[in-house]
N, C-alpha and C positions, 0 to 999 in steps of 0.2 A: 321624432317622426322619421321614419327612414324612406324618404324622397330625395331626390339629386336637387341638391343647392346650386342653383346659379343667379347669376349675378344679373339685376333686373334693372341695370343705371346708366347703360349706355345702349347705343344701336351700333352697328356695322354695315359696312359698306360691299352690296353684295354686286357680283360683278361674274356677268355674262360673258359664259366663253364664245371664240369666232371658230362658227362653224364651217369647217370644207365641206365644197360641195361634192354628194356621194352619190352613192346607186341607185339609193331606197328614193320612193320619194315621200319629199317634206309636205306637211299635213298641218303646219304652226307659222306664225311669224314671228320671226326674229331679228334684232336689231342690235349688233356688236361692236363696241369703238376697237380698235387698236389703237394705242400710244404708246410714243415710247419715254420710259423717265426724265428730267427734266437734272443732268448733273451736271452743267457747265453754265456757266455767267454767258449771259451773252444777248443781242435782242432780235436773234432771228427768230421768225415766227414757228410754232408750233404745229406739225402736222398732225393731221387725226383724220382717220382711213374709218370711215362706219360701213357696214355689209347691211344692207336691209334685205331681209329675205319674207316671202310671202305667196302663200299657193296659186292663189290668182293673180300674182304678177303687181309690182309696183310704177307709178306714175314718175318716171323722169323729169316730167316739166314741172312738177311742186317742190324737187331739188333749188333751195336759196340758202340765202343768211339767217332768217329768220329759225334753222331749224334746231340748232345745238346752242348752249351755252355751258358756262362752266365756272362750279363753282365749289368751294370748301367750308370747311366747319366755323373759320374764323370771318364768315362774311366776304370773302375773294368771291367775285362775279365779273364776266367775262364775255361779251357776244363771240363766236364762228361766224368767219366767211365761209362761203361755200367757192370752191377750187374747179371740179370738174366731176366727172362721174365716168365708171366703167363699166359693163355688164359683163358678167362675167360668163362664159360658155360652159354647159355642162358636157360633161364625155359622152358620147353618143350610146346608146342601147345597143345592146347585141344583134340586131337586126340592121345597124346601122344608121339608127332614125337621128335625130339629136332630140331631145326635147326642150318645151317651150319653156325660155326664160324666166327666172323666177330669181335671182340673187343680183343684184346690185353692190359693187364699193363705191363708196364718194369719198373723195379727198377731200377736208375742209383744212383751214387754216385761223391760228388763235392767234393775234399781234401779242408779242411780249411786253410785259405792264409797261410803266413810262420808266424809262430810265433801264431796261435792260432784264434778267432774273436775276438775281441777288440771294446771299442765304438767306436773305431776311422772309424771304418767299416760300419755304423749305415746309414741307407737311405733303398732304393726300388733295387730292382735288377729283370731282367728280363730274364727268361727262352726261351732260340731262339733254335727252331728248325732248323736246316741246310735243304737246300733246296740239294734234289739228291741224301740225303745219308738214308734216307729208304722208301723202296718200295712198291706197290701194289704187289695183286698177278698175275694181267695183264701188268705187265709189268713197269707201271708206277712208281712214286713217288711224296711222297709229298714233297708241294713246301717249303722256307723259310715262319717259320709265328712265332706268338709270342706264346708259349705253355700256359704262366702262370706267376707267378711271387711271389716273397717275399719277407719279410721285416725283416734288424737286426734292432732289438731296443733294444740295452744291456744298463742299469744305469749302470753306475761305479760309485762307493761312492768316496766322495770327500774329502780329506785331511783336518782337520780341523786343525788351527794354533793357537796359544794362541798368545794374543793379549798382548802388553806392558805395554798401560796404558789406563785409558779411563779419562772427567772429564763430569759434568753434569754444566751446568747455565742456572738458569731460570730469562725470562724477568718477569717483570708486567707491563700491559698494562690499567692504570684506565680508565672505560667508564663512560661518565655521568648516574649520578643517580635519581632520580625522589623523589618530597617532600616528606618526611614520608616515603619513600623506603628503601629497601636493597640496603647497597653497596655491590658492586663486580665488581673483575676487572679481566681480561682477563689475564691467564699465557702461556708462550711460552719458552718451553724446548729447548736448544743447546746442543747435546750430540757431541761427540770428542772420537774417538779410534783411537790408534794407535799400528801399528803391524809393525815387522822387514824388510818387503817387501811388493812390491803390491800383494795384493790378492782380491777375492770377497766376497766382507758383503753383508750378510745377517742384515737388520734390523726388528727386532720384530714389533708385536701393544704392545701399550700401553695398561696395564693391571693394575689392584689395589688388592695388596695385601690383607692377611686377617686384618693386624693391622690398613688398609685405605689408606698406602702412595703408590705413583705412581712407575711402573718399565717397562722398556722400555730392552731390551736381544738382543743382538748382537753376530756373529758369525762368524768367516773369513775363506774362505776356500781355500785353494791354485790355484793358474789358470794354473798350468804346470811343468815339471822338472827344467826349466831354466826360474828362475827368479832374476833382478836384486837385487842386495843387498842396501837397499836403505830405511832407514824408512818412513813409509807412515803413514800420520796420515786422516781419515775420517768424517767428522761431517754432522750428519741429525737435521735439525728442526722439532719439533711437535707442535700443539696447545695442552696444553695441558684441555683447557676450560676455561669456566668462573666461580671463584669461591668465595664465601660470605666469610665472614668474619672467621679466625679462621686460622691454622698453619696445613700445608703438606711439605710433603719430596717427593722427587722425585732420584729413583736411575738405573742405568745405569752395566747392569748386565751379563755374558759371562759365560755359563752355572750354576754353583754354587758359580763362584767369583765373588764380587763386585768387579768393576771399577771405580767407581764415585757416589757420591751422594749430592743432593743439596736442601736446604729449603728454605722454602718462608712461609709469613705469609701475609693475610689481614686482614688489622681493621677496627671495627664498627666501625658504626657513621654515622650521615645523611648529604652525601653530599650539600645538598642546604637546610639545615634545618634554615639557617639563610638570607635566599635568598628568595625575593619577586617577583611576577609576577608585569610584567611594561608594561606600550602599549608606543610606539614613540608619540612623538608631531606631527611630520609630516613624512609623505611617497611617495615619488619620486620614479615610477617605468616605468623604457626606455626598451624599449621590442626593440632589438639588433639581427637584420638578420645576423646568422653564413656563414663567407664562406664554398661551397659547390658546388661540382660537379654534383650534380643528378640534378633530375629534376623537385624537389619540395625541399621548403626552410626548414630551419633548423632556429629557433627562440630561443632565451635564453633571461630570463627578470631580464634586471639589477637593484635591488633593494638599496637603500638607505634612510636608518631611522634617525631623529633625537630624541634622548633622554634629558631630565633633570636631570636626575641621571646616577650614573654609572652602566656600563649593566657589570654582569660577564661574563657572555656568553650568547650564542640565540641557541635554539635547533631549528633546521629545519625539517621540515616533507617532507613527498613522493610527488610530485607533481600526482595530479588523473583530468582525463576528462571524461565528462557526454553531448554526443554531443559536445555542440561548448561552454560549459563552460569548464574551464581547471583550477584549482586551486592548490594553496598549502598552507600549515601553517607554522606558528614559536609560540616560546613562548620564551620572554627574560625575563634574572632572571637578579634582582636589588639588590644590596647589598646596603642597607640605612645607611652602617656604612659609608661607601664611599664618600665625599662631593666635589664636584667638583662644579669648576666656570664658565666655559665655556661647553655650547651643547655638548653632546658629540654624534660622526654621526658612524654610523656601516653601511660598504657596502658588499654585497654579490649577487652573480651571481646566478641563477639558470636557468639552461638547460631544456627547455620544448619542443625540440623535434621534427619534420617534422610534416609541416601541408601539407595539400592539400588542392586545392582552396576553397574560402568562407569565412566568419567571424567571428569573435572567438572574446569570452570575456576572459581575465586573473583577477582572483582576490587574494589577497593574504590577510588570518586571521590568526586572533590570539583570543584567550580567546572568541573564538564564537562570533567574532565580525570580518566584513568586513574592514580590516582598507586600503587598496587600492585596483587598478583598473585599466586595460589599454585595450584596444582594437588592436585585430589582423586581418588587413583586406589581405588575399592573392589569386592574382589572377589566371586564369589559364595559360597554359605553352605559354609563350612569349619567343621573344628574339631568337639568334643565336645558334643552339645546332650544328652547323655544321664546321669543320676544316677549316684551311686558303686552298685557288686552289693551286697548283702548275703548271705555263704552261713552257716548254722548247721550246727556238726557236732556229733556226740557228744549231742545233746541228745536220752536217748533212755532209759526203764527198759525189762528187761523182765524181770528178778528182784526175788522180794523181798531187801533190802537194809537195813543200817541207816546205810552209809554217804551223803554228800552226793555229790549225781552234780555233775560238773566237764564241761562243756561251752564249746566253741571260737565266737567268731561273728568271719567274715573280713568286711572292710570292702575293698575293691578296684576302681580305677578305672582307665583305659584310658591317660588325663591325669596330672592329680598331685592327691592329698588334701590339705585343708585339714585335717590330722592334731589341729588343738586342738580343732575340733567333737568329733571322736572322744572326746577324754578328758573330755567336759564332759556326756556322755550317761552315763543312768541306768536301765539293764536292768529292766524289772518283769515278773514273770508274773501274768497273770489265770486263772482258773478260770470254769468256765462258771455258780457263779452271781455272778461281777462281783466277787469279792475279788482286792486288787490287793496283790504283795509284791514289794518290790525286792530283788534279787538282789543278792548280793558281787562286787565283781571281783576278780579274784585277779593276773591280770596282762593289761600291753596292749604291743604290740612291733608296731614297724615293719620293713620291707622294708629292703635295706641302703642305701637314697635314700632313705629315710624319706618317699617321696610316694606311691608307686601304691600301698601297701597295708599295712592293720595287722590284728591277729587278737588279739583281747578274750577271755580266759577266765574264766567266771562259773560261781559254788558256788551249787547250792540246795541248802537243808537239808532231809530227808523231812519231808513234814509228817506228825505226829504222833508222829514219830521214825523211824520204819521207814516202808520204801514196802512197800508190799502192796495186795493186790485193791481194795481200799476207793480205793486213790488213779489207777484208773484212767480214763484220757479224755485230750484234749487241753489242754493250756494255755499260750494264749496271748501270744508275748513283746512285749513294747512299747518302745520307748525313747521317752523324754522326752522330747529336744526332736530329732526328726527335720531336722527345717531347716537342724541346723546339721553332718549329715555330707554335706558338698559336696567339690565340684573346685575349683581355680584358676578355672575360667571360670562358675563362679558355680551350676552344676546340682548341687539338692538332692533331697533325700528327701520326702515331703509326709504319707505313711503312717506312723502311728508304729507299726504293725503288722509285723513282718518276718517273723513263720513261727513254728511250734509249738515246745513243747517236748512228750512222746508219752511217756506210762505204759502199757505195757501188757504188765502182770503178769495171767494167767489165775488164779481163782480157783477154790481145790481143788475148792469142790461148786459146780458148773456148775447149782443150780437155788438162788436166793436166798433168803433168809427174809424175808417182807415184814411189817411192822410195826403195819400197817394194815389192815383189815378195811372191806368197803363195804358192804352188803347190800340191794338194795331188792324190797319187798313189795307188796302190793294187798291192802288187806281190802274183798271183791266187795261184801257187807253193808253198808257204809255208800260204798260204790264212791271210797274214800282211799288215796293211796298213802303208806308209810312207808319212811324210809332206817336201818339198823341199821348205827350204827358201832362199833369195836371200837379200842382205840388203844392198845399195846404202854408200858409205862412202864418205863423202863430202871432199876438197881438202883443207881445214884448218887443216884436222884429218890426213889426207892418206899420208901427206908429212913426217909426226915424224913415229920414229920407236918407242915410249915410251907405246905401245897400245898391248892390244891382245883383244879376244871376247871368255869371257865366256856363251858358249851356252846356257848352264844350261841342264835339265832335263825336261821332260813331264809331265806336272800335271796334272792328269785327276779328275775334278770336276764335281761331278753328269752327266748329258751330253754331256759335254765340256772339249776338252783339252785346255791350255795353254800352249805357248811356252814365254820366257823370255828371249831373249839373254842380257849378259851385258856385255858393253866394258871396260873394265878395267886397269888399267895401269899393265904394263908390269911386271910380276914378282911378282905381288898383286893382291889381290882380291879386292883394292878398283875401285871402280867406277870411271873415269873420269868425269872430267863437262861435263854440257849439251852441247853439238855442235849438234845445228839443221842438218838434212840432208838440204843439199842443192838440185838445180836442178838435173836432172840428165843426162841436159846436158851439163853441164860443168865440170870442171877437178874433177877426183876423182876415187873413184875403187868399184867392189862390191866383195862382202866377200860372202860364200854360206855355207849349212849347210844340212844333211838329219835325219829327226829325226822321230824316230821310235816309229808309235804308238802302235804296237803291233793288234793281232786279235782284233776284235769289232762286238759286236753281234747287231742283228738287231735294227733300229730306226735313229734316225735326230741326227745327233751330229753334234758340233760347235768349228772349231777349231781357236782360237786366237792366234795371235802372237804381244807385243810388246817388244821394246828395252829401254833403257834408253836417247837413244838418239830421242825418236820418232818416230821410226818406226810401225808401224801399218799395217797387214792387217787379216780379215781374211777369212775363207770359210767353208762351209755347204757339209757334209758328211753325205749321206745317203746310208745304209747297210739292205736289205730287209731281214727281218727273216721271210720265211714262216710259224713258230708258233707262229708269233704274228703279228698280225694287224697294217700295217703302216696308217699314219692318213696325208692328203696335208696340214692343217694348222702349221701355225706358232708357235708352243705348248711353254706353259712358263713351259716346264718342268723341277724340279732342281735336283729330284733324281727318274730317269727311271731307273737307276740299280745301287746298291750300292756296285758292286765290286770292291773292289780297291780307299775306300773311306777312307782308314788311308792317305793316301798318301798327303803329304804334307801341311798335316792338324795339325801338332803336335803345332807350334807355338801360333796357335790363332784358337778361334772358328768363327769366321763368316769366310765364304766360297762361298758368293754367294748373288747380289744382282742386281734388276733391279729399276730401276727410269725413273720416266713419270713425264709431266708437261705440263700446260696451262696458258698464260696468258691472263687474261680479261682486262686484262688495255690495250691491244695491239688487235686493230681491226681488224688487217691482221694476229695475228695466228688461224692456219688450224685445228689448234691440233692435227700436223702430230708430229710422233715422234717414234725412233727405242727404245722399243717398243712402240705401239702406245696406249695412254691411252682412258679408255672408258670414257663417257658420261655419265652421269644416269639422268636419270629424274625422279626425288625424289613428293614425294606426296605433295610439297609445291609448285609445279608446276615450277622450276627451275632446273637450271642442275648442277651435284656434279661430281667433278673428282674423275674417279674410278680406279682399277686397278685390273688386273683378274691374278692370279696367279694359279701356281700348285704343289701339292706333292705328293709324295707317301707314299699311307696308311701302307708299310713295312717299313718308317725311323722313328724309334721308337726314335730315340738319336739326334732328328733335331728338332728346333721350327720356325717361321715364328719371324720378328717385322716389324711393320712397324713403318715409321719414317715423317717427313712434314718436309718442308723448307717454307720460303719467297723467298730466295734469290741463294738456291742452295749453299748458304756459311756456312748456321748455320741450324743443323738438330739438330728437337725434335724427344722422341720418342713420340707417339702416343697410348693415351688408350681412352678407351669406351667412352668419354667424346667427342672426338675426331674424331674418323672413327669407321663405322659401317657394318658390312657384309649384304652384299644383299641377295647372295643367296647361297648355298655349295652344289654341287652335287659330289657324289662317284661313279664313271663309272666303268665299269664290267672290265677293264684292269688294276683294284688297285690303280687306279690313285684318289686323292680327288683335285677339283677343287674351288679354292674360289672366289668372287666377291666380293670386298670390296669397299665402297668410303669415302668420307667426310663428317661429319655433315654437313656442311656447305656448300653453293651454292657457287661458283665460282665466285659470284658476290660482296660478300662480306665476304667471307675466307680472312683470314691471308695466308693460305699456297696455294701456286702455286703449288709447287713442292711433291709429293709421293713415297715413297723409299720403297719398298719390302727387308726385309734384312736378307736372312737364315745362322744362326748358330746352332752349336755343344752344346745341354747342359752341 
């Protein structure tokens, strides 16, 4: 899809310029901090200069403390005092008038945390204006916005440690030399420091002194107050080049002390000065198809020479192609002092590399002579590039029963199976909340060539003994390791997902008993609203006195509360086991609760309630504010108002997420789904699962991620490579709206599954 990928996993920090006062006149209000960085230690307080500007003039007397605070991603929060105020005079009109005041600066001041600024303090910090606490001079006020913002960037110098001991060893690495050539051989330095604790080295470049020899300087610096007492010792390798013949030293150095030092010398002389150029007698060269998964071959030509003397060695050259010739050379060096009775054969490989269809000649020289030759003929893409079928049969209730249903799955390929993968795989069904059970097999049989195909027969036992109404829905089969049901030519399976297994027994009375009770109220009198729960206790539970139910408390998350009750044993906070509710018409008791949401200002909020035991319901509250616009749709709103957004957020930062999904392997889904995901029809003329979310442009301390699944078992996150935003519109009620989907079409994505997932920087 050719749309601009960007990255949908964080927010930024957007920041209002201060504006001077001009000719024109101003029609907006505006609210600007200046501050200046924060890069020295120290505990004087922090000044911050804000300009309120506003066409009908601002109220100087609602200038207090109460109007700024200040705060960052990691939870830093901070009150302003209020300092003083200035109003600022505009230049007068050409006719010499002034005009009437409308720009305000106030100088506020922020105490420096306890103990001073420190690096420890070092990141971005954000200037928030409070919403209602200063005024127009018509009456109003301005809303919550973000003024401005600043950054500590303090260096704190770092404890340097003297170090114990150090040593220096140098390799040498001889490279072959060329007749009448230079020798030289390759050096490679081992430096070693050791210091009384762990700390951080700093390692130097390598430098040369003025007398010529090499010095490498190391530096340890402390990583903190509390460190184990422990000697550490550290070693870095260098090259440290290639060098001719002749004596160097190399040392190892920590400020003005040596540490270590170490010598090496190379000596003249002409490595092959007694060594002849040879050509073989004879040359045998098998040009050898590499295994390989693409979809053009991979060729390496295996050479074999016979000589009449003895070879020292054979220098190999670079293989080079010129169109559809592809060569390489060698040169073997003979040592005539050497007298040998029997041929002597030198073999060697060389890798020449993916062709694409057509003919090729290989030749291999020496001493500017052709001494072999072989031909590459490769044709174009043949053969099977497609995975083994998977079909399921029989995998299917639609009585109740108390027998285990016995179901077929065929494995079948066009080619021939790699039939041991088959018997190495482990059938599981999941259920849709994520419990995974592996299945029996009961028999596995092949085709009578035991290659193109085998048919696996697998017993589930009912859960709970008998299948009936209760066990109806879809559940999903898995195998283990998918990778390994392949062909001969190497195509495998990549999904470990193959297709349902499908209950569906109708239940006698087509209207449910629900377990759960929701109820919400308004008492208009004190203008509160209240949630009345009712929670069903089944007759395994209701008969022991070992129980009580902690209700818990009201979490209100961005639009939504939460309720959570938890049954508990008696006397503890711990939990009890899971005991399903049962019917609710048979023995048992219900337990009730009223839980106080307090005031709630205008818009759609969503009240949840679950238990530990399963209980579930919830309902839709709506609260009409006449100063602000209600909207009928189904809004993916996570933060409409951030009052009361500490609240039960201290343990962890995600707070809030929705997930959608489609499956294509499955002909009968509607791609219905609470919520319901979008469709996009991408410019490659197919359709991508999308997902349309929303936030608000004042949650300065919230990011977005999303996430993909196969299986709804196993979540990635997802970046640019991945999903791409369609479209982002910002609406006049602050709200920013996103449309996101898949790279990928639905038709042949890995992920089914989309997760929207808001957290707390």
């Amino acid at each position: 899809m050719k749309r601009t990928i960007k990255t949908l996993i964080s927010m930024v920090f957007c920041l209002s310029a201060l504006s001077a006062p001009g000719d024109e006149p101003i029609d907006w209000d505006d609210v600007a901090a200046d501050v200046s960085d924060v890069t020295g230690t120290g505990d004087a307080p922090l000044r911050i200069v804000v300009s309120y500007q506003s066409q009908g003039g601002v109220s100087t007397q609602s200038f207090d403390d109460g109007d700024l605070w200040v705060t960052n991603a990691k939870g830093f929060y901070s009150q302003v005092s209020f300092v003083e105020f200035n109003t600022l005079v505009p230049h007068p009109d050409p006719d010499g008038e002034i005009p009437a005041t409308n720009l305000h600066a106030v100088l506020y001041e922020m105490a420096a945390p306890e103990g001073g600024w420190t690096g420890e303090h070092n990141g971005e910090y954000a200037v928030m204006l409070a919403g209602g606490e200063v005024f127009k001079s018509d009456g109003t006020s301005f809303g919550m916005t973000l003024a401005g913002a600043f950054e500590v960037a303090i260096e704190e110098e770092k404890e340097l440690v003297q170090a114990m001991a150090g040593e220096v060893t140098v390799e040498m690495f001889p490279t072959p030399g060329v007749p009448g050539g230079e020798v030289s051989e390759l050096a490679v330095a081992t430096f070693a420091v050791t210091f009384p604790f762990p700390v951080e080295v700093n390692w130097g470049e390598v430098t040369q002194t003025a007398n010529g020899s090499f010095c490498v300087e190391v530096e340890g610096y402390r990583t903190g107050d509390f460190v184990p007492q422990v000697v550490t010792t550290y070693t870095h390798r260098v090259e440290l080049g290639m060098f001719g013949a002749g004596d160097y030293s190399v040392t190892l150095k920590t400020g003005r002390e040596t540490l270590g030092r170490d010598q090496f010398s190379v000596s003249g002389g002409d490595g092959n000065s007694d060594l002849l150029k040879g050509l073989p007698s004879e040359v045998e060269i098998d040009i050898v198809r590499l295994p390989t998964r693409g979809l053009y071959p991979n060729f390496a030509a295996h050479i074999r020479m016979t000589f009449g003397q003895y070879v020292d060695h054979v220098d190999w050259g670079e293989v080079s192609r010129r169109e559809n010739l592809v060569e390489s050379e060698m040169t073997a060096w003979i040592d005539p002092r050497v007298r040998i009775l029997a041929p002597m054969v030198i073999e060697h490989q060389i890798g020449l590399g993916m062709f694409f269809p057509g003919d090729y000649r290989y030749q291999l020289s020496s001493l500017k002579e052709v001494i072999g030759h072989a031909l590459i003929s490769v044709s174009g893409p043949q053969g099977d590039f497609t995975p083994p079928k998977v079909t399921i049969r029989g995998a299917s209730v639609t009585e109740t029963s108390d027998e285990p249903l016995e179901f077929t799955v065929e494995f079948f390929d066009d080619g021939e199976l790699a039939f041991d993968g088959i018997e190495a795989q482990v059938l599981s069904v999941m259920n849709r909340q994520g419990e995974v059970v592996e299945l029996e097999r009961t028999s596995l049989s092949f085709t009578a060539d035991m290659a193109v195909g085998a048919i696996a027969t697998y017993r589930m036992e009912p859960p709970g003994g008998s299948w009936n109404d209760e066990d109806r829905g879809r559940y999903r089969l898995l195998l283990s390791e998918p990778e390994l049901v392949r062909d001969l030519q190497g195509n495998s399976l990549v999904d470990p997902f193959i297709g349902y297994l499908t209950v569906e027994i109708e239940p006698d009375d087509p209207t449910p008993t629900h377990n759960t009770e929701l109820a919400l109220g308004k008492d208009e009198l004190i203008g509160r609203w209240t949630a009345s729960a009712r929670l069903f206790v089944p007759e395994n539970l209701a008969v022991r006195d070992d129980w009580s139910v902690d209700w818990g408390e009201v979490r209100p998350r961005g639009p939504s509360f939460f309720l959570q009750p938890r049954f508990v044993r008696a006397g503890s906070n711990e939990e009890i086991e899971l005991v399903p509710p049962s019917d609710t018409t048979g023995a048992g008791m219900w337990v009730e609760h009223d839980y106080d949401l307090g005031p709630i200002s205008g818009g759609r909020w969503l009240v949840c309630l679950n238990s530990n035991l399963g209980h579930f319901a919830k309902a839709r509250l709506i609260e009409v504010d006449p100063d602000r616009p209600n909207t009928n749709g189904d809004l993916f709103d996570f933060w409409n108002d951030w009052a009361g957004r500490e609240v039960g957020l201290a343990d962890h930062r995600r707070f809030w997420e929705y997930c959608v999904g489609t499956d294509p392997a499955d002909s009968s889904d509607d791609h219905e789904g609470d919520p319901r995901p979008e469709l996009i029809d991408g410019d490659d003329g197919n359709k991508h699962l999308g997902l349309r979310c929303r936030i608000a442009t004042a949650a300065v301390d919230a990011r977005l991620r999303f996430e993909g699944s196969a299986d709804m078992h196993t979540w990635i996150e997802l970046g640019p490579g991945e999903i791409e935003e369609v479209e982002r519109v910002v609406r006049d009620d602050g709200i920013e709206e996103f449309l996101v989907c898949l790279v990928d079409d639905i038709g042949s994505a890995e992920m089914r599954y989309l997760r929207v997932v808001a957290e707390r920087w």
